[in-house]
N, C-alpha and C positions, 0 to 999 in steps of 0.2 A: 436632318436628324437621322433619315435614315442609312444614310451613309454613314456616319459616328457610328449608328448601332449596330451596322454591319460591318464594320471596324473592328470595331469592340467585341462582336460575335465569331470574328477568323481568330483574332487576337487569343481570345480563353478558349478557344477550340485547338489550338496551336499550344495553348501550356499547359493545358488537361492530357494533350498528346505527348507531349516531352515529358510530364508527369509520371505518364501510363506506362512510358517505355524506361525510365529511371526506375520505378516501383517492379516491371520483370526484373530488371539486372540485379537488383538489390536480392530479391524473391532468388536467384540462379546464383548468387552470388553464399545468400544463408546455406543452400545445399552442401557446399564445399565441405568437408566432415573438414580440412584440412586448417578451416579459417574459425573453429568451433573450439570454444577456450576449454581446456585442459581441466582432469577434473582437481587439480590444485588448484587453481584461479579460480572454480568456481567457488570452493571451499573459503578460499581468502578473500572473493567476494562475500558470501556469506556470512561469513565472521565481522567482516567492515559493518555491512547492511546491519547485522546484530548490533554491533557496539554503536552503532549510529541514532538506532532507535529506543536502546537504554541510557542514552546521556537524554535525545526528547522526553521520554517518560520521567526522569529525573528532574526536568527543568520546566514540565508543565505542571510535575504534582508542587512544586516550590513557588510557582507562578499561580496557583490555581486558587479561583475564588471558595470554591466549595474546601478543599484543604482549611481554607484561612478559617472557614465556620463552625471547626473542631477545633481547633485552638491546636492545631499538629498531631493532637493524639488520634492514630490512625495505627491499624493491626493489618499485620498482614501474615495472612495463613501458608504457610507453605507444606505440609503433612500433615497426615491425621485423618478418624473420622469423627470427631469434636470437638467443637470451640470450648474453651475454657475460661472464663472475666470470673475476677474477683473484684464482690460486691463488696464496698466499705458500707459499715451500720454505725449506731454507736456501740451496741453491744460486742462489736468484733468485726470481723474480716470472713464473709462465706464465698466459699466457691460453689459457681453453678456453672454447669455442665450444659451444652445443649449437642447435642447428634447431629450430623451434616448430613445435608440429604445428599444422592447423587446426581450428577448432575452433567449432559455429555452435549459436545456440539461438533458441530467439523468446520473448517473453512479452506475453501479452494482458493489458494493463493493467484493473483493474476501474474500468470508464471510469464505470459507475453512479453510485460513491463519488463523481468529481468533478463530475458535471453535476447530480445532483442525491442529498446525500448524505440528507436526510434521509427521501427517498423509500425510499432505499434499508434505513434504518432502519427505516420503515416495513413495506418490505415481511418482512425479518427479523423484526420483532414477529409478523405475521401467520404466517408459518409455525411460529414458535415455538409459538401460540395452539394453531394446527391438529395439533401435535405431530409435525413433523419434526424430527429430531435432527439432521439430515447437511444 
């Protein structure tokens, strides 16, 4: 057994090392300003990644149990500072008015994934190796 495990111990020490020296060249490799996509490709990236994630949004609110629970009627705001629903009564048709509050968030896009995603995998592999859970 102990010789399996000390097999087994050169073995993942030998592809942690081949690993380690593939992950510099890759690293020396990113630097190149020369091999670093154009800002029209990123742009045309961007537009794809857009239109990619408005067909999902499309086809999860059409798929979607909570959608089915309104029977489709769904509003969607795009300007303004009030919502406006008109109430049916029997006596007539009222409109009520309600004020939108304001409302601000930010989110840091995980820009890694796009510039270089497999780096990114990379680096997830190694932490995984090293035994970070989080």
């Amino acid at each position: 057994k102990k010789l399996a495990s000390k097999r087994t111990t050169e073995f993942l020490n030998g592809l942690l090392e081949s690993f380690n020296k593939h992950q510099e060249a890759l690293n020396k490799a990113a630097k190149v300003k020369e091999l670093w996509p154009s800002e029209q490709d990123r742009f045309s990236y961007n537009k794809h990644y857009s239109q990619l994630m408005k067909e999902a949004w499309k086809n999860s609110r059409k798929e979607s149990f909570f959608s089915s629970l309104f029977f489709g009627n769904e509003q969607v705001l795009l300007y303004g500072n009030k919502s406006i629903q008109y109430i049916h009564h029997n006596d007539g048709m009222k409109r009520h008015e309600m004020p939108l509050q304001e409302h601000r968030h930010t989110v840091e896009p995980a820009i890694l994934d796009r510039l270089n995603p497999h780096g990114l995998q990379n680096r997830l592999w190694e932490y995984k190796i090293e035994g970070c859970d989080k």
